[in-house]
C-alpha positions as CSV (number, residue, x, y, z in Angstrom):
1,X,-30.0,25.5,7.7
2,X,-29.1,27.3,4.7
3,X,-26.8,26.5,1.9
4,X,-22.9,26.7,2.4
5,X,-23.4,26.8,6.2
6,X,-21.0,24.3,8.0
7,X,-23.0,21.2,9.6
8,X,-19.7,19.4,11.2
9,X,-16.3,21.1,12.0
10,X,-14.0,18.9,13.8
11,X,-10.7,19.9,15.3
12,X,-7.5,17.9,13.7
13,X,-7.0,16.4,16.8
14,X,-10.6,14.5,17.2
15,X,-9.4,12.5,13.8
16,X,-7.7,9.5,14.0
17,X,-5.1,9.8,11.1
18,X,-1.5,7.8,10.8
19,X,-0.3,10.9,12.7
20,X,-1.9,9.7,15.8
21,X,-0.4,5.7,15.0
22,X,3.0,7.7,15.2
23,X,2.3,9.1,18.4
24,X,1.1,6.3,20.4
25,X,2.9,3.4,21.5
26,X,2.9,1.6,18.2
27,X,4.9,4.3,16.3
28,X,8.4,3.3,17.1
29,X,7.4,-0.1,16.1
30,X,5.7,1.3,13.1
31,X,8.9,3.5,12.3
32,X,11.9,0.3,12.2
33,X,9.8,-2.2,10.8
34,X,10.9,-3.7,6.7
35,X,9.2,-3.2,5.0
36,X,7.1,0.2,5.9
37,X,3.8,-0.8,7.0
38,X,0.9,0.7,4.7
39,X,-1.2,3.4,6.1
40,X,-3.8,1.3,6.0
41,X,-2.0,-1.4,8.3
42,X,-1.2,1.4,10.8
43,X,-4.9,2.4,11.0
44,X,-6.0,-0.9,11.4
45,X,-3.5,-2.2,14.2
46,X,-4.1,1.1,16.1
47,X,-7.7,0.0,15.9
48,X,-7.5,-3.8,17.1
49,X,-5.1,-2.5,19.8
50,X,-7.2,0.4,21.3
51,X,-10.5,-2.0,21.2
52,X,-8.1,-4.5,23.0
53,X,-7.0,-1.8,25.4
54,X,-11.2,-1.8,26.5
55,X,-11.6,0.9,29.5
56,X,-7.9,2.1,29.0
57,X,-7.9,3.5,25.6
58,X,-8.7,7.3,25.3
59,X,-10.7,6.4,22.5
60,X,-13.0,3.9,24.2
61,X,-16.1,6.6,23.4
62,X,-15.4,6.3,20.1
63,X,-14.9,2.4,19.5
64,X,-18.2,1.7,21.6
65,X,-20.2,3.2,18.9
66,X,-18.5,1.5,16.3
67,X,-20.5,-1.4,14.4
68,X,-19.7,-4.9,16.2
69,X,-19.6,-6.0,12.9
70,X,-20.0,-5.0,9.3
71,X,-22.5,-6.2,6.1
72,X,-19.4,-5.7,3.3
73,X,-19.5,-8.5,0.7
74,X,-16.4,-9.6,2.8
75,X,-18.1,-10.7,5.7
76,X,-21.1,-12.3,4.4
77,X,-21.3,-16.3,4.7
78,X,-20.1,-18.1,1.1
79,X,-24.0,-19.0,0.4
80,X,-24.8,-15.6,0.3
81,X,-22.2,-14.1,-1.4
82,X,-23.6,-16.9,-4.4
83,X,-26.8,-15.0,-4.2
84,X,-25.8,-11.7,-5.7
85,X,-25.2,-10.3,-9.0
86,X,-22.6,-11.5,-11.1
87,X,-20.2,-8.6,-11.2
88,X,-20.9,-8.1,-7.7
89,X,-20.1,-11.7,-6.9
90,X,-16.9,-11.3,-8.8
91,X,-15.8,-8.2,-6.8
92,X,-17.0,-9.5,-3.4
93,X,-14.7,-12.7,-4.3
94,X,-11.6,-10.6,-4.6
95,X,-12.6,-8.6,-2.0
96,X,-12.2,-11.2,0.3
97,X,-9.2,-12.3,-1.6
98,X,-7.6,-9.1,-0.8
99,X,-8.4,-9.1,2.8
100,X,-6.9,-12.8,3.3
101,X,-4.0,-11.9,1.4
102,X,-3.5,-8.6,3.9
103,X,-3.9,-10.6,7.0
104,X,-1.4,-12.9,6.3
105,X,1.0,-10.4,5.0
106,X,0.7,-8.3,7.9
107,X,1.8,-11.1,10.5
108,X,5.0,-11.2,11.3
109,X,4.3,-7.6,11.7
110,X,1.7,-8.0,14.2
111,X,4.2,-10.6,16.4
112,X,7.2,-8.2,16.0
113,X,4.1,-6.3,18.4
114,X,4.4,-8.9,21.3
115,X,6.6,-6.7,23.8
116,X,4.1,-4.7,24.1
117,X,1.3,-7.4,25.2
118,X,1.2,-9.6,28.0
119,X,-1.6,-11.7,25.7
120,X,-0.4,-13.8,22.8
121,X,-0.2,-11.6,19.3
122,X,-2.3,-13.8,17.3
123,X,-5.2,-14.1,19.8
124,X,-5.6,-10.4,19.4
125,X,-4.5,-9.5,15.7
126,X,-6.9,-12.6,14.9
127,X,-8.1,-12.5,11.5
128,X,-11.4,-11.8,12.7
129,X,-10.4,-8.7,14.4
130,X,-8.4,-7.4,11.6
131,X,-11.2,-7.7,9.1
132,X,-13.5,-5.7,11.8
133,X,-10.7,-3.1,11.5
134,X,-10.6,-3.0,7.8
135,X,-14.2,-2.7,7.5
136,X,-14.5,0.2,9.8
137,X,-11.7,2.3,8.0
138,X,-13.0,1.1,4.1
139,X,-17.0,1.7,5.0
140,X,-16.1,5.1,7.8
141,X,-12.7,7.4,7.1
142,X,-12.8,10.4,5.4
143,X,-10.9,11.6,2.6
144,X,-7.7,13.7,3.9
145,X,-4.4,14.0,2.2
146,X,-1.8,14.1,4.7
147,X,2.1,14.5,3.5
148,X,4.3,12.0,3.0
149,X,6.4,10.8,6.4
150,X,9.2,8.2,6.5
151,X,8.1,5.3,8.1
152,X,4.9,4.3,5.7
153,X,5.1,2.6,2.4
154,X,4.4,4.8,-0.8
155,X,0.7,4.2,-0.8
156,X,-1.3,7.4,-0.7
157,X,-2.0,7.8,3.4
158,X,-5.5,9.5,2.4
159,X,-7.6,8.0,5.1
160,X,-9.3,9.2,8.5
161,X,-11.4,9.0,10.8
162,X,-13.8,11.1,11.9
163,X,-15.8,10.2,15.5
164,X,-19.3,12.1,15.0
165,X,-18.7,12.6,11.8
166,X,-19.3,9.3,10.4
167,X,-22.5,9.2,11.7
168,X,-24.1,10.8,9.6
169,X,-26.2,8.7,7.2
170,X,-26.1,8.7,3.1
171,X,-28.8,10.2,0.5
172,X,-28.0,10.1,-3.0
173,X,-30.5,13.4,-2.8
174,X,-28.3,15.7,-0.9
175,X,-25.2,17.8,-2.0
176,X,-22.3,18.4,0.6
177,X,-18.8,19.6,0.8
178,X,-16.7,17.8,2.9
179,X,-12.9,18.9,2.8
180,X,-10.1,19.8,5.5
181,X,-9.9,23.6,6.7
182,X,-6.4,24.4,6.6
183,X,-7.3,27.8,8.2
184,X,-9.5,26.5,11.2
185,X,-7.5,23.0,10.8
186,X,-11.1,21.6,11.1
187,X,-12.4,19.0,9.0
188,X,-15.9,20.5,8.1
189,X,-19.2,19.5,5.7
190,X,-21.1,22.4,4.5
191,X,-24.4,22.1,3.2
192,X,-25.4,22.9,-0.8
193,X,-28.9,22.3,0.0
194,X,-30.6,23.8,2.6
195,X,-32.2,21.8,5.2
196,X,-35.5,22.8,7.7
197,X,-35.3,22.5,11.1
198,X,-36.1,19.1,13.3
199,X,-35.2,17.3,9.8
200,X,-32.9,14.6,9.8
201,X,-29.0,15.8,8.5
202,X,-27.7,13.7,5.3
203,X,-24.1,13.4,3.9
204,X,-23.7,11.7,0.3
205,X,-20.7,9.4,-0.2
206,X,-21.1,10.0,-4.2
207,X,-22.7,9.4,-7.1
208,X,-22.6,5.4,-6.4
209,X,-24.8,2.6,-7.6
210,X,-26.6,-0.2,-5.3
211,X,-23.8,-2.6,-6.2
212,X,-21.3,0.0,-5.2
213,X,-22.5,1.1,-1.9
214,X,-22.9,-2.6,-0.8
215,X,-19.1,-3.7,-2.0
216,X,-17.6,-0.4,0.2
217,X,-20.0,0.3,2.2
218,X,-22.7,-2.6,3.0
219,X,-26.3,-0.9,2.5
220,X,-28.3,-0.5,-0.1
221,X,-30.1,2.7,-0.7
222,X,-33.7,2.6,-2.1
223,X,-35.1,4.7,-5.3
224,X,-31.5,5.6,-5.4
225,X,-31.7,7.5,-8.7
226,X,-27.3,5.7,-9.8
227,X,-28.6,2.5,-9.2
228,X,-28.4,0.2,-12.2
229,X,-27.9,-3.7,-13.8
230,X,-25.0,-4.3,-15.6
231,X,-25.1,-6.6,-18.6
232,X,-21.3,-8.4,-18.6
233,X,-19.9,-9.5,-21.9
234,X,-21.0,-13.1,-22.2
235,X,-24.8,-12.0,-21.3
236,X,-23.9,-9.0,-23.9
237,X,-23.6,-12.0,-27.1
238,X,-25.9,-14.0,-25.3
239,X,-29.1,-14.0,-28.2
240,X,-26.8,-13.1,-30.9
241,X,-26.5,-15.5,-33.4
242,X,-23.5,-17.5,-33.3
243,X,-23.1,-18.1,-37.5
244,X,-22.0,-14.4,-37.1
245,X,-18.4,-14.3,-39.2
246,X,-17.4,-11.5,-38.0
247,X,-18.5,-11.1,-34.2
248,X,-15.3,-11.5,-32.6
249,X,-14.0,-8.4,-34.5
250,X,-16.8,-6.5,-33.6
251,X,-16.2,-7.7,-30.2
252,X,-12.6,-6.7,-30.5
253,X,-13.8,-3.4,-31.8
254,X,-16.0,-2.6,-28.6
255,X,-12.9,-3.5,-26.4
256,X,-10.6,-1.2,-28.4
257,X,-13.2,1.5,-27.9
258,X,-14.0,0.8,-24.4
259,X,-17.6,-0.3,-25.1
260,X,-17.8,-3.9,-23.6
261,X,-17.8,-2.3,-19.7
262,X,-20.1,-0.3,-17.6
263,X,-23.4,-1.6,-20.3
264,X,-26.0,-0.6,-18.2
265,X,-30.0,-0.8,-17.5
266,X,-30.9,2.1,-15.5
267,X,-34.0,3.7,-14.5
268,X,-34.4,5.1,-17.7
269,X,-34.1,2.2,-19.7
270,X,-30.8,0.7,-21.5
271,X,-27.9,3.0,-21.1
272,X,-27.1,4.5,-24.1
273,X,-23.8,2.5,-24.2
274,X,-25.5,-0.7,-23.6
275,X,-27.7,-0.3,-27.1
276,X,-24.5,1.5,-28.8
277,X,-22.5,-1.9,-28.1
278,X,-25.7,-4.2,-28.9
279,X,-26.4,-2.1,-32.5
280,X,-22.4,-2.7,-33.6
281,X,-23.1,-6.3,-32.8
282,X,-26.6,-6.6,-34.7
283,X,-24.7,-5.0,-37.7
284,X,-25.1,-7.4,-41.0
285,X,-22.5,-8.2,-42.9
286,X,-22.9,-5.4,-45.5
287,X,-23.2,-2.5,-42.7
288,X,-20.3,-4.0,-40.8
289,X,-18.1,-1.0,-42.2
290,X,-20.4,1.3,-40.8
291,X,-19.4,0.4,-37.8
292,X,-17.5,3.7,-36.9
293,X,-20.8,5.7,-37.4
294,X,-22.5,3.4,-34.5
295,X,-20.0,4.3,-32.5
296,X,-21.0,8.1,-33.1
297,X,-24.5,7.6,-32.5
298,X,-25.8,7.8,-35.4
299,X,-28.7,5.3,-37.1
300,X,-27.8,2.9,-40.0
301,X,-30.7,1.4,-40.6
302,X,-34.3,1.1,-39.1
303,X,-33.6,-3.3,-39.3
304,X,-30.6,-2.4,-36.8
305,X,-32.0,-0.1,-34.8
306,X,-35.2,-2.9,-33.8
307,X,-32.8,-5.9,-33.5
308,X,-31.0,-4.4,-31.0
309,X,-34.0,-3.1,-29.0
310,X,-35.1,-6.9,-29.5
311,X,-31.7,-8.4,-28.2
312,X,-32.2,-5.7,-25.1
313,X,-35.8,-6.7,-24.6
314,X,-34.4,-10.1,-24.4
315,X,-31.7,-10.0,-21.8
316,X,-34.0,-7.7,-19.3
317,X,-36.3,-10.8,-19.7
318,X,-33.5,-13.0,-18.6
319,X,-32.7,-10.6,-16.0
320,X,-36.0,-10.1,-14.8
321,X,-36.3,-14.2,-14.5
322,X,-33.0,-14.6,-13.0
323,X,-33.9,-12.1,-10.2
324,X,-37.4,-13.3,-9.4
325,X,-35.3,-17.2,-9.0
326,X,-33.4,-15.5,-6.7
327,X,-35.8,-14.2,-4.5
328,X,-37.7,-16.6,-3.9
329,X,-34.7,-19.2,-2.8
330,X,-33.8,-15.9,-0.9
331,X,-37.6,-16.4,1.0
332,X,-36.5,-20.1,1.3
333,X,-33.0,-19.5,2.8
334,X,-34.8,-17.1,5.2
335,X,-37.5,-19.2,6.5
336,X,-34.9,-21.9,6.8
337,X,-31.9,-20.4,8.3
338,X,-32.5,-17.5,10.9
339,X,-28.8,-17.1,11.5
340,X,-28.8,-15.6,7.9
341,X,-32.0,-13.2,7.8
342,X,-30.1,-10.2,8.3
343,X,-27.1,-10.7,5.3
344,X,-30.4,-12.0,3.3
345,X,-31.8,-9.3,3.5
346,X,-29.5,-7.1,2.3
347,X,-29.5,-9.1,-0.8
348,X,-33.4,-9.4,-0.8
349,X,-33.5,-5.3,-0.5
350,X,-30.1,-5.6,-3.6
351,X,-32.4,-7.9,-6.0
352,X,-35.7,-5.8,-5.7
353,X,-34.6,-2.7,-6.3
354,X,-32.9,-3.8,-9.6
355,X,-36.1,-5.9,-10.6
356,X,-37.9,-2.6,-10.2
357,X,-35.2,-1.4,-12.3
358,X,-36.1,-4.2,-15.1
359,X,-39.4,-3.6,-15.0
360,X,-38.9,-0.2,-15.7
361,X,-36.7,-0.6,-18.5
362,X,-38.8,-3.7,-20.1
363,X,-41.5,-0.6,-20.2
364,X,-39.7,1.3,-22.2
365,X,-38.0,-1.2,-24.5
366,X,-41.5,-2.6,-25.0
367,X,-42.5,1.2,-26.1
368,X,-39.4,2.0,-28.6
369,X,-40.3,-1.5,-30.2
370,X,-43.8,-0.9,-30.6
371,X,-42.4,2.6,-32.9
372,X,-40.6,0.2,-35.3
373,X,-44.5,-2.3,-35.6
């Protein structure tokens, strides 16, 4: 297969887009409902409702092949959820947040449904079976801008999906284009790379880290070359010392600058924003007005450039520790509870490639110290 040759092109009407919510049975109530429904809410009710349909839905094919159920943050038992990283953890919390708050928002509009179900509304548009639908549109659809229509709410109706399509697995290795044809009114992926014969077809969902692809899309990829460790603020003054006078400006300073998120070890080592941020916090008193010239990369001294190697060294130690605790009450869980092994797992796989991560980076902190000995 050689490069810019189309893998996929799929006619407009094999997606499943709000345009097909608005021509089934659901539009009119879609259309005189206040407020609009989001997009999203279409989608998702069109999905419970066809699955409930069984043999009689058109798009029976299709739902079969769907996942029974889905490894998002959001699904995963409380005890596991506990397990992962903290900014994961974090996210994963108001993930499920988000999703409990959309169920019960969406309600009365599922019940204004009941005319056209000889079944009780709330047996079907459980919360169980909305969260199923959720998943499949946040972890499957395809980006597709479609123009605005009267009857949605003004959130951007940007989602579809794509049978066949979504099959197709992710690399981090392989370059695609994936866009609607406006001419062939196809949505198509073309390769960048080429690809040999018999060899197994990749899409890439982007440039995402481990902890990203789990929170949208539930895997982890290995040796994936974005993955990475973040280092949150109170981990970020963790070995500082705390007689420092001036340490909440400077943490004020790296907030005003934008310099207290996204600190990073990667597999190259500390992101080069993680050590900016820890060498304007290792400043001394009397460099403290250099503090514009860390910010700009440049080196004050040789005392703060090996303190704040030191202070890195130190929390990928406490990382490293933190994440070898983990996996071994991850064994524990495992051999205990068998109703877990697979969501363990996941978090197992999660932990291990960011301890390969550490080990990396503890490598070659270990080396840019030894330059300052």
């Amino acid at each position: 297969m050689i490069e810019g040759q189309v893998i996929i092109s799929l006619p407009e009407s094999c997606l499943l887009t709000t345009d097909t919510v608005m021509r089934s049975y659901l539009g009119a109530y879609v259309a005189k409902w206040q407020p609009h429904p989001s997009p999203l809410l279409a989608l998702c009710t069109f999905l419970v409702a066809e699955k409930h349909a069984g043999t009689r839905s058109p798009w029976k094919p299709y739902l079969e092949i769907l996942p029974k159920a889905y490894t998002c943050p959001v699904c995963l038992e409380p005890e596991v959820v506990n397990l992962l990283p903290k900014p994961l953890k974090a996210r994963a919390r108001e993930q499920r947040t988000h999703v409990q708050e959309f169920f019960t928002s969406s309600r009365d509009f599922f019940s204004s449904l009941q005319p056209l179900f000889s079944e009780a509304v709330e047996n079907i548009f459980s919360y169980r079976a909305l969260l199923w639908a959720w998943c499949t549109v946040n972890t499957r659809a395809v980006y597709m801008k479609l123009r605005r229509r009267q009857g949605f709410s003004a959130e951007p109706d940007t989602c579809a999906l794509a049978p066949y399509l979504d099959l197709l697995n992710h690399s981090p290795d392989v370059q695609v284009k994936a866009a609607f044809n406006e001419e062939t009114r196809c949505y198509e992926i073309r390769t960048v790379s080429s690809c040999r014969q018999h060899e197994e077809v990749f899409i890439c969902y982007g440039p995402h880290d481990n902890q990203r692809l789990l929170l949208e899309y539930g895997f982890v990829s290995p040796r994936n070359p974005h993955a990475c460790v973040y280092v949150s603020e109170d981990m970020l003054v963790k070995y500082l010392p705390s007689t420092d006078k001036q340490m909440n400006k400077k943490i004020s300073i790296l907030k005003d600058h934008g310099f207290i998120e996204n600190l990073t070890f990667g597999w190259d080592g500390p992101s080069w924003r993680l050590l900016t941020a820890l060498k304007l916090l290792c400043l001394e008193a009397s460099e403290f007005t250099c503090w514009k010239k860390v910010l700009l990369g440049e080196i004050i001294s040789d005392t703060n450039e090996k303190t704040s190697l030191d202070i890195a060294q130190k929390i990928c130690h406490y990382f490293i520790e933190e994440t070898n605790a983990v996996l071994q009450k991850v064994s524990h869980i495992k051999d205990k509870d068998v109703a877990l092994v697979n969501q363990l797992t996941l978090v197992e796989t999660l932990r291990t490639e960011e301890l390969k991560i550490l080990q990396a980076s503890t490598e070659l902190l270990h080396n840019l110290q030894t330059a300052f000995t």
